[in-house]
N, C-alpha and C positions, 0 to 999 in steps of 0.2 A: 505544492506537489499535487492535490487533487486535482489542483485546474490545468496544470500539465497532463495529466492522465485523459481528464476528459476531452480536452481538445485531443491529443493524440489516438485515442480509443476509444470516440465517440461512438462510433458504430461500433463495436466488438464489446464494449463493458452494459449488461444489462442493468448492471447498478452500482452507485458509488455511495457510500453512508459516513457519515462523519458523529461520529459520538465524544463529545465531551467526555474528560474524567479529570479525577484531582489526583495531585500529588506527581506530576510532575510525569507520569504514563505516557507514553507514544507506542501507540503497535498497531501494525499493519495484517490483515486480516485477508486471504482470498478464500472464497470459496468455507469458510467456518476454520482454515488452520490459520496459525501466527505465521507470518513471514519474516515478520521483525518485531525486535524489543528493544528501546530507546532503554530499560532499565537494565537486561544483558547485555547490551549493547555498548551501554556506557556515553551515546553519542544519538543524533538523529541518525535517523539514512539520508545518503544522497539518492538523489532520484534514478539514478541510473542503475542503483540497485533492487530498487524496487520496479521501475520498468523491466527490467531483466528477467525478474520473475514472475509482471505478467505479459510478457512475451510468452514464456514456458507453458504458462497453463494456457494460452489462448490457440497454441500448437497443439495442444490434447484433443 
């Protein structure tokens, strides 16, 4: 998924970070809010969800 993001929103993303964690954590972070929680979530994201939402904020 990262490296989807960054080929597609090379120029537009000033930064991508990738943080390990344990226990099993996935969440996606723009700008300091969650966008997604792999533990609410119950599942990963598909990517088209999270493209979707940084389509939204790259229109702000």
């Amino acid at each position: 998924m990262t490296e989807q993001l960054i080929t597609e929103y090379k120029q537009a993303l000033e930064e991508v970070t990738l943080v390990p964690a344990a226990g099993g954590r996935f969440e996606v972070y723009i700008d300091g809010e969650m966008v997604f929680s792999k533990k609410e979530a119950g599942r990963f994201p598909k990517y088209e969800e999270i493209r979707s939402v940084v389509q939204q904020r790259l229109k702000r």
